[in-house]
Each structure stands twice: as C-alpha cells, then as structure tokens.
N, CA, C and O atoms as a Tripos MOL2 file, in Angstrom:
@<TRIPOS>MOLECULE
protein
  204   203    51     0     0
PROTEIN
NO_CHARGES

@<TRIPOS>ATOM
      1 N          50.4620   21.0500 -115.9130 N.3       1 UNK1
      2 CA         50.8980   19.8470 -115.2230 C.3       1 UNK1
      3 C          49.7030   18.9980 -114.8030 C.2       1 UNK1
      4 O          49.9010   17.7890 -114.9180 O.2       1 UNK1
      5 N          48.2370   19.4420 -114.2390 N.am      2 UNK2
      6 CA         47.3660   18.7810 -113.7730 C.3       2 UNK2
      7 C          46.9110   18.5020 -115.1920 C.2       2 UNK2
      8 O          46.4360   17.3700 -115.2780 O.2       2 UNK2
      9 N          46.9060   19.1290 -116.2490 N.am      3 UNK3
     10 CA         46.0940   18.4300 -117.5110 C.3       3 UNK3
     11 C          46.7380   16.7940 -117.6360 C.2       3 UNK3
     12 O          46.2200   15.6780 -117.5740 O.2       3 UNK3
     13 N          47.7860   17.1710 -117.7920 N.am      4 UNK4
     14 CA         48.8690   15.9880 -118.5260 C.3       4 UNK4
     15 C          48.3690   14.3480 -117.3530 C.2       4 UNK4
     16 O          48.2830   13.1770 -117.7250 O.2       4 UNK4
     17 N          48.1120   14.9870 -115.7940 N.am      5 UNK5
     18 CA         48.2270   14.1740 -114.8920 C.3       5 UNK5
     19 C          46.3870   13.6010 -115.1810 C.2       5 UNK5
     20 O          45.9850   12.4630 -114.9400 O.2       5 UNK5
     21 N          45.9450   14.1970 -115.4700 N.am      6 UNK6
     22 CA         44.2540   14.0180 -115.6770 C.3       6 UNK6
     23 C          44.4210   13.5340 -116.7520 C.2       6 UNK6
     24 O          43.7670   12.4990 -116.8800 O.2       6 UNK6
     25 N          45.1530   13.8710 -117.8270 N.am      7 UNK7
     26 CA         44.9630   12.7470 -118.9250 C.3       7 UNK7
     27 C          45.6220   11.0170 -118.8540 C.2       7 UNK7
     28 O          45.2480    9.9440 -119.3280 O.2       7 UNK7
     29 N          46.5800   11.3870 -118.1440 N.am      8 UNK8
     30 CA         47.3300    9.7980 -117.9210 C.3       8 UNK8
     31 C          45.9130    8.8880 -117.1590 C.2       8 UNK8
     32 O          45.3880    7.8690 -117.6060 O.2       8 UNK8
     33 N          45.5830    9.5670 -116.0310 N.am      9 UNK9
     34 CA         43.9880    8.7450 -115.0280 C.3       9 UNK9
     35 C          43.4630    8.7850 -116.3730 C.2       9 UNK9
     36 O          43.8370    7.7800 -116.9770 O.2       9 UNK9
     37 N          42.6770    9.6170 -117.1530 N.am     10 UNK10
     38 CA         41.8270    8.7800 -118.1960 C.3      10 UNK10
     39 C          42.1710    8.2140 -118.7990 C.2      10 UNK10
     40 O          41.1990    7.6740 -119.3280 O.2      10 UNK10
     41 N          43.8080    7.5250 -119.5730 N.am     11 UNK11
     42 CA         44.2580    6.3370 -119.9230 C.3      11 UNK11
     43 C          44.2180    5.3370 -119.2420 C.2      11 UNK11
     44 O          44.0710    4.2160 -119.7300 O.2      11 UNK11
     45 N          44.3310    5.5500 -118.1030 N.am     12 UNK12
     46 CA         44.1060    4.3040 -117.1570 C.3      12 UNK12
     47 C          42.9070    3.6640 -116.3970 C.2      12 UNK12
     48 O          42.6670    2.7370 -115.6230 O.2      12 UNK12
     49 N          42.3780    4.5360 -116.9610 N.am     13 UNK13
     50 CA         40.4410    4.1390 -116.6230 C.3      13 UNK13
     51 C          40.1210    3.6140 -117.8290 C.2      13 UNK13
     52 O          39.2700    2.7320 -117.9450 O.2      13 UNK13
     53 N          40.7630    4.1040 -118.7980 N.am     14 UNK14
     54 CA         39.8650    3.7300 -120.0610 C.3      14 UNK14
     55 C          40.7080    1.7930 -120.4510 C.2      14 UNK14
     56 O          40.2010    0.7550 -120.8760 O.2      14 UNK14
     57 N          42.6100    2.2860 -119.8750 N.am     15 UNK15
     58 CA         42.3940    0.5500 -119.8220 C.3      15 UNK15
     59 C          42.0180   -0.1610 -118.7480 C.2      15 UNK15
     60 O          42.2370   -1.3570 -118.5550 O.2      15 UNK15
     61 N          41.3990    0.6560 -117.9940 N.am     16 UNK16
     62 CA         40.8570   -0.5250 -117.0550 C.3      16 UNK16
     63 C          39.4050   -1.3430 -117.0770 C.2      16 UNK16
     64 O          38.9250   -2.3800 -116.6170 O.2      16 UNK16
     65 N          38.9250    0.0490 -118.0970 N.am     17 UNK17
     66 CA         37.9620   -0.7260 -118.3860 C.3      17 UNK17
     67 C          37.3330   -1.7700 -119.8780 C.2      17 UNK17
     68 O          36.2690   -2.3670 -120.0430 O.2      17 UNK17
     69 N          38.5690   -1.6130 -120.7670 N.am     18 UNK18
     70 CA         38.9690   -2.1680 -121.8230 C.3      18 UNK18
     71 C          39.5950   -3.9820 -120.8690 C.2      18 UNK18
     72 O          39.1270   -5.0410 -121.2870 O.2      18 UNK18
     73 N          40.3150   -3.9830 -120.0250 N.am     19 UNK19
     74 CA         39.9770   -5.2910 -119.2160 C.3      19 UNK19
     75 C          39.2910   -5.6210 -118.2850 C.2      19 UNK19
     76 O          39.6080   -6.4000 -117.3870 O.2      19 UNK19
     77 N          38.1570   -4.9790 -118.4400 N.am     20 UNK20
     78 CA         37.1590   -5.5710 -117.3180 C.3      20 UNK20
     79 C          35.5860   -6.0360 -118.5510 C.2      20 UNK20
     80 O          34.5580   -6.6910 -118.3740 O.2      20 UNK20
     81 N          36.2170   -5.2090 -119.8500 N.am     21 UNK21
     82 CA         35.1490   -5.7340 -120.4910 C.3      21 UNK21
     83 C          35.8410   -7.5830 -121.5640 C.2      21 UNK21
     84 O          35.2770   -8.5990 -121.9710 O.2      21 UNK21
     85 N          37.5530   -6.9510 -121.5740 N.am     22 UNK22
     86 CA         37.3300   -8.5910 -121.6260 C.3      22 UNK22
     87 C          36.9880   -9.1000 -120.8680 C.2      22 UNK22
     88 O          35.7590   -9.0700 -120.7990 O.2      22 UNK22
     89 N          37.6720   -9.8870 -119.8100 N.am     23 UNK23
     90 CA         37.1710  -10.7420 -118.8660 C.3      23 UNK23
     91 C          36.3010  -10.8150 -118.6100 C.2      23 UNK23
     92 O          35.9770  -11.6450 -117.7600 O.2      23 UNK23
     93 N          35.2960   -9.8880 -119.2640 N.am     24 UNK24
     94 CA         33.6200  -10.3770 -119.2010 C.3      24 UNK24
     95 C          33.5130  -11.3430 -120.2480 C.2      24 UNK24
     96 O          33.0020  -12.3890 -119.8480 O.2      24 UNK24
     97 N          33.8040  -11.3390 -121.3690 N.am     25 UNK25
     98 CA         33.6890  -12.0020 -122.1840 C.3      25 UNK25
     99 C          34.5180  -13.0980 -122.5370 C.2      25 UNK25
    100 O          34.5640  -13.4920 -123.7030 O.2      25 UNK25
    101 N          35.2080  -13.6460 -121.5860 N.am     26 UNK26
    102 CA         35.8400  -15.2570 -121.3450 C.3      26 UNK26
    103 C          34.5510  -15.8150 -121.3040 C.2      26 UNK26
    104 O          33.4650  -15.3290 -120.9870 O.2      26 UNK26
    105 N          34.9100  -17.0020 -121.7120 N.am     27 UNK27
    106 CA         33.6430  -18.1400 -121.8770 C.3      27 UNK27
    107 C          33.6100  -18.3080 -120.0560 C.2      27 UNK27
    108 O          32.5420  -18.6100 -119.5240 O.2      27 UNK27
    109 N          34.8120  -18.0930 -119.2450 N.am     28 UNK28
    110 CA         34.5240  -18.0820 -117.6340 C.3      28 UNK28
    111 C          35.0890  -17.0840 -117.0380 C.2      28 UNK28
    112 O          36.1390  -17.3300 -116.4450 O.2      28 UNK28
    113 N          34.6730  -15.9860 -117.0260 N.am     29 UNK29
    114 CA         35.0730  -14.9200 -116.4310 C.3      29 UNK29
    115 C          35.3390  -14.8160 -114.8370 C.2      29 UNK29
    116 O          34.3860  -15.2890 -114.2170 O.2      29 UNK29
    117 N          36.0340  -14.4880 -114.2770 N.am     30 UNK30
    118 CA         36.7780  -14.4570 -112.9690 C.3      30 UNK30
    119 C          36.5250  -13.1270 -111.8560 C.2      30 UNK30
    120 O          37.2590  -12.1950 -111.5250 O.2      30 UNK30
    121 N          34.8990  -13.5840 -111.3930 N.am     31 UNK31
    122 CA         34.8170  -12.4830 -110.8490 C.3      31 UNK31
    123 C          35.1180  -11.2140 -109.8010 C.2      31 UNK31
    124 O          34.6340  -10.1160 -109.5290 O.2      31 UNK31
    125 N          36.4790  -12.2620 -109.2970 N.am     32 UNK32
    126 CA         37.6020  -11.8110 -108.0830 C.3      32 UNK32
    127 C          38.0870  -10.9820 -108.9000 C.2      32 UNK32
    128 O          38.1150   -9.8480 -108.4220 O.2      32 UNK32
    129 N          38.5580  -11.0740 -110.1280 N.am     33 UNK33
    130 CA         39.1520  -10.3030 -111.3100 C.3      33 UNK33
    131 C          38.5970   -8.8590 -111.4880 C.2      33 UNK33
    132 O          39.2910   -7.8460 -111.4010 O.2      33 UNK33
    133 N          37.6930   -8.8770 -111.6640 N.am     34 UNK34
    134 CA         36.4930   -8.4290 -112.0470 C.3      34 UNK34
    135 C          36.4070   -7.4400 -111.2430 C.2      34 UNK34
    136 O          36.8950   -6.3750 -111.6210 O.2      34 UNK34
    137 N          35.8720   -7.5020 -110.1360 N.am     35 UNK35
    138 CA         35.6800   -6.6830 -108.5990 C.3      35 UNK35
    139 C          36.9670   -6.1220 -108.6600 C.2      35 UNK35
    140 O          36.6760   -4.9360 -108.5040 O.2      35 UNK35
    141 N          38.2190   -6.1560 -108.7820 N.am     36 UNK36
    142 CA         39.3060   -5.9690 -108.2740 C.3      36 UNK36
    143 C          39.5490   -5.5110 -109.2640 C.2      36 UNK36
    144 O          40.7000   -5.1350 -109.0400 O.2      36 UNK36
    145 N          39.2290   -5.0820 -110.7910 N.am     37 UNK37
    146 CA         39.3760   -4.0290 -111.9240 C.3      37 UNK37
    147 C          38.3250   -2.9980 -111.1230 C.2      37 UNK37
    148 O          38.8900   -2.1030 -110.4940 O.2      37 UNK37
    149 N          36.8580   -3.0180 -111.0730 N.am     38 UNK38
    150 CA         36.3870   -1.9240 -111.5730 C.3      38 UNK38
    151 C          36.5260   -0.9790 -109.4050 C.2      38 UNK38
    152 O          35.9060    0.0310 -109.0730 O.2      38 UNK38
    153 N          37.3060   -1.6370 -108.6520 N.am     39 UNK39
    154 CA         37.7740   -0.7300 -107.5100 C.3      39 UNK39
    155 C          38.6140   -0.0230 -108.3930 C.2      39 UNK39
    156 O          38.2120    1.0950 -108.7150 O.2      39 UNK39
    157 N          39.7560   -0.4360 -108.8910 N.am     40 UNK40
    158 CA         40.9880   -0.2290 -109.4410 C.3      40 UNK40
    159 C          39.8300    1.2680 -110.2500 C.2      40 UNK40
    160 O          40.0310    2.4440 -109.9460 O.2      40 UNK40
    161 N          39.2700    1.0500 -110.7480 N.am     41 UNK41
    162 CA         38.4640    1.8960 -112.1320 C.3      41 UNK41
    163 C          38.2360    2.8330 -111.4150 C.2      41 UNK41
    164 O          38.8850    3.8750 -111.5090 O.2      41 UNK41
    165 N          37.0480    2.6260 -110.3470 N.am     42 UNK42
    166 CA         36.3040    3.1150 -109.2900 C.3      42 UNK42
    167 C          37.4970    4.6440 -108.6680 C.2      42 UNK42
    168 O          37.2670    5.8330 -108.8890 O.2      42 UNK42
    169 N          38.4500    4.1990 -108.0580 N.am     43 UNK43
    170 CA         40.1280    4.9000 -107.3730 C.3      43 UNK43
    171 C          40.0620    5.7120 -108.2160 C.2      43 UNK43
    172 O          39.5090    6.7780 -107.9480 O.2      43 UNK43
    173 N          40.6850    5.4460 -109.7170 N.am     44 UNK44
    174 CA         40.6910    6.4340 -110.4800 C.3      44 UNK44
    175 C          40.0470    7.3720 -110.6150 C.2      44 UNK44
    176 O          40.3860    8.5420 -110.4390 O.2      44 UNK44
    177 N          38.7620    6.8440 -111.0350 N.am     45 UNK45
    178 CA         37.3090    7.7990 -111.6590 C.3      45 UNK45
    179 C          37.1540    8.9510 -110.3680 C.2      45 UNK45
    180 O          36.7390   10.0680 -110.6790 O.2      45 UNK45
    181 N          37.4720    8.6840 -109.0050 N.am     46 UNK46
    182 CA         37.3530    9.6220 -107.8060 C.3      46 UNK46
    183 C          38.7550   10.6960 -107.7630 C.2      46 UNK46
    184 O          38.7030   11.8320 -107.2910 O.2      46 UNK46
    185 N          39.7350   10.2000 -108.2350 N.am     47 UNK47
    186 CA         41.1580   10.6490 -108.6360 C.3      47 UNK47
    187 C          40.7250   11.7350 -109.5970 C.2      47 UNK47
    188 O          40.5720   12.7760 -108.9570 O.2      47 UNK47
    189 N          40.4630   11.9020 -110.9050 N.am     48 UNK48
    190 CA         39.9110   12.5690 -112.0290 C.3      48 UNK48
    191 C          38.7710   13.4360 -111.3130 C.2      48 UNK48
    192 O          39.0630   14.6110 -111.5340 O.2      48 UNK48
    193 N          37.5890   13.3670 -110.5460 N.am     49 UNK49
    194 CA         36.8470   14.2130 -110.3300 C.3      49 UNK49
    195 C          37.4270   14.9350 -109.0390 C.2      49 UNK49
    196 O          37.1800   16.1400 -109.0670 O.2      49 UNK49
    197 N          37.9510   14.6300 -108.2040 N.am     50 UNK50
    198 CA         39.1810   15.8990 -107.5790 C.3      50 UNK50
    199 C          39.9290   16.6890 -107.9470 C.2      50 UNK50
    200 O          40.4210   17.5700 -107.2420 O.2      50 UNK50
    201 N          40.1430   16.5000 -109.1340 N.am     51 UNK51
    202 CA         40.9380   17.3240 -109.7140 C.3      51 UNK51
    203 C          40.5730   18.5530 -109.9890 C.2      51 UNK51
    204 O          41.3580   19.3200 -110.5460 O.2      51 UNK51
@<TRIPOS>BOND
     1     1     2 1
     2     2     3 1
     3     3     4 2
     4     3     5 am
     5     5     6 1
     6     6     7 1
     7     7     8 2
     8     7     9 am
     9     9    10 1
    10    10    11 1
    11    11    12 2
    12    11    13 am
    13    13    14 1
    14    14    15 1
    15    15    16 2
    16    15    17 am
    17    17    18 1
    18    18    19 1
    19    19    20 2
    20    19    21 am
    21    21    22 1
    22    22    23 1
    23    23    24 2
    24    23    25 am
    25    25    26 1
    26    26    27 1
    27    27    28 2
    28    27    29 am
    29    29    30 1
    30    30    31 1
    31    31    32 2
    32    31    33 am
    33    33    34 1
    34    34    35 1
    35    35    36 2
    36    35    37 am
    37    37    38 1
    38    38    39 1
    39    39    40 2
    40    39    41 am
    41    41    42 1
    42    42    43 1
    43    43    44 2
    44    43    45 am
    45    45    46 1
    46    46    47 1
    47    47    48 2
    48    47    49 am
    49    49    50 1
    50    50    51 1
    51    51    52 2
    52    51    53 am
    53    53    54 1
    54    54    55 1
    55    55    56 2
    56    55    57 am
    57    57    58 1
    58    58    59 1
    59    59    60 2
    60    59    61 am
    61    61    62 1
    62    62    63 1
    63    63    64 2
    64    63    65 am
    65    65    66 1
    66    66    67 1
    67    67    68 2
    68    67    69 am
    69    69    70 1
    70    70    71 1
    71    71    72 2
    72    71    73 am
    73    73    74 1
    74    74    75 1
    75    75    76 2
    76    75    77 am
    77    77    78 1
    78    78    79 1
    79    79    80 2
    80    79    81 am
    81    81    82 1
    82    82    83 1
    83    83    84 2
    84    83    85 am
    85    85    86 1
    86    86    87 1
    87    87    88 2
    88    87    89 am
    89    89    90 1
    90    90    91 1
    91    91    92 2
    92    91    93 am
    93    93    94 1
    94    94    95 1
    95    95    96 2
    96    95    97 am
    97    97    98 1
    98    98    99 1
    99    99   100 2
   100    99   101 am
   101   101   102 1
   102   102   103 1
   103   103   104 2
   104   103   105 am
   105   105   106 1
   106   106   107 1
   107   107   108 2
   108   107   109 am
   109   109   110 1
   110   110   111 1
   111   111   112 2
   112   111   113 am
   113   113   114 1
   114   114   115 1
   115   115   116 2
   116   115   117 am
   117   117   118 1
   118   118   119 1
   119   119   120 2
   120   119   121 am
   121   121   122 1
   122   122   123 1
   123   123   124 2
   124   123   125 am
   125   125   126 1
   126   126   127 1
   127   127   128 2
   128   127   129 am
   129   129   130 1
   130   130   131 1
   131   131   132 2
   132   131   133 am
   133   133   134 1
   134   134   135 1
   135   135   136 2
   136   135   137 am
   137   137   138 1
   138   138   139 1
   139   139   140 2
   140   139   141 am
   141   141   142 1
   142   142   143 1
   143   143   144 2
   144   143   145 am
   145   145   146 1
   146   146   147 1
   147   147   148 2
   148   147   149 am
   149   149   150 1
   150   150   151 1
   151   151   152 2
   152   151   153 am
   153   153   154 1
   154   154   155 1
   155   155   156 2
   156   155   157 am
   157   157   158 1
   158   158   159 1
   159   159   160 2
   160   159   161 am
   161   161   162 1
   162   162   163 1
   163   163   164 2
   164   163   165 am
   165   165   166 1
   166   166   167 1
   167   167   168 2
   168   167   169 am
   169   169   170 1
   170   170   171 1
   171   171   172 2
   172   171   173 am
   173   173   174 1
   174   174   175 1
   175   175   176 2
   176   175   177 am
   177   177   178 1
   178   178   179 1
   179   179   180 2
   180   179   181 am
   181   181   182 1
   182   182   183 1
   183   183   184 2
   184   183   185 am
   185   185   186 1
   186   186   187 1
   187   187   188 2
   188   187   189 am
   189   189   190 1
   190   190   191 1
   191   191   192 2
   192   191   193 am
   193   193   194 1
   194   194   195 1
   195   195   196 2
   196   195   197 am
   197   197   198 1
   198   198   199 1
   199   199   200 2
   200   199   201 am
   201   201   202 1
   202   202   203 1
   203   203   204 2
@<TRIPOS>SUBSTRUCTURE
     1 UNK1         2 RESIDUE 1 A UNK
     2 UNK2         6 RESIDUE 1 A UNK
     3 UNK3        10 RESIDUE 1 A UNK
     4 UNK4        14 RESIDUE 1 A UNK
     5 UNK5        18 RESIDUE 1 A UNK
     6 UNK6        22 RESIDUE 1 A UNK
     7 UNK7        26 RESIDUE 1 A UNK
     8 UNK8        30 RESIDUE 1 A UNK
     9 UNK9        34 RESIDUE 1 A UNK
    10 UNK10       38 RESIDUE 1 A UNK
    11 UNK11       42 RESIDUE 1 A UNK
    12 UNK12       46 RESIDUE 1 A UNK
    13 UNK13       50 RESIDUE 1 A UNK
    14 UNK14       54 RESIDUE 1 A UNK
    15 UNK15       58 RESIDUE 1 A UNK
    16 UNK16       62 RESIDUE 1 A UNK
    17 UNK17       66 RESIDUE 1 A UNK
    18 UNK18       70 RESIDUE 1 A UNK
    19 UNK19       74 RESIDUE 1 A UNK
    20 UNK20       78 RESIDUE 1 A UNK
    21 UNK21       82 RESIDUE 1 A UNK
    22 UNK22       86 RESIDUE 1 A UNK
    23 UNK23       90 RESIDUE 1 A UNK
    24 UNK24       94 RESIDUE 1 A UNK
    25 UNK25       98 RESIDUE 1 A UNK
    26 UNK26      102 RESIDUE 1 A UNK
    27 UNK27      106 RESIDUE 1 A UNK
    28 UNK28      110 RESIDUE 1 A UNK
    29 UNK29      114 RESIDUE 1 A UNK
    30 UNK30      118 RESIDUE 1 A UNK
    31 UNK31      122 RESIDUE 1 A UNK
    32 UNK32      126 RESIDUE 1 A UNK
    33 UNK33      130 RESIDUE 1 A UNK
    34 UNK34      134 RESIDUE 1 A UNK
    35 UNK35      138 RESIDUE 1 A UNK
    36 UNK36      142 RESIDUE 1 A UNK
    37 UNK37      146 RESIDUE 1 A UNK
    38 UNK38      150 RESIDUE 1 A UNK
    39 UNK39      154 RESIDUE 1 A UNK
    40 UNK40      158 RESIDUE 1 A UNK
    41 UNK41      162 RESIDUE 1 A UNK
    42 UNK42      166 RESIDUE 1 A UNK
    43 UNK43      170 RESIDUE 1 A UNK
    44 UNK44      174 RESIDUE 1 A UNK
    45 UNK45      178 RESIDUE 1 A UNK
    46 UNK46      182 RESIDUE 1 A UNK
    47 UNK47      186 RESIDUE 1 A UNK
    48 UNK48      190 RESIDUE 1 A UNK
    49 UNK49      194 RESIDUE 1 A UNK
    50 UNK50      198 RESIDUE 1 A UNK
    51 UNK51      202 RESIDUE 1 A UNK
C-alpha cells in the first residue's frame, strides 16, 4: 500500500516539475506561478522522504 502511495507522490512531483519547467520557458514566465509549483514540488518531495 505505501509503495503504490510513494509512487502516485513521484507522479506528482515529476508533473510538477514537467510545469514548472514549462512556464519557464514562456517567452514571460509568471513567477507567482512558479514559486507556487516548486512549494507544491517542495510538499511532496518531504511527503516521499517520510515515507
């Protein structure tokens, strides 16, 4: 049960950071955006190493 739950957090880190590397690459990237993915990333990545 904790595998399955540790693998869903690394889907969701991995898209979180699949949109934090677009929105880098808008010709104007939105850095409220930005900050507010890689917390979002950040939550996770601390989620996964508790485990």
């Amino acid at each position: 049960m904790a595998s399955s739950h540790v693998n869903a957090l690394q889907s969701k880190h991995a898209g979180l950071e699949a949109a934090i590397a677009a929105e880098m690459n808008r010709p104007a990237p939105d850095e409220t955006t930005i900050q507010t993915l890689k917390r979002r990333k950040l939550r996770i990545k601390e989620e996964i190493a508790a485990q």
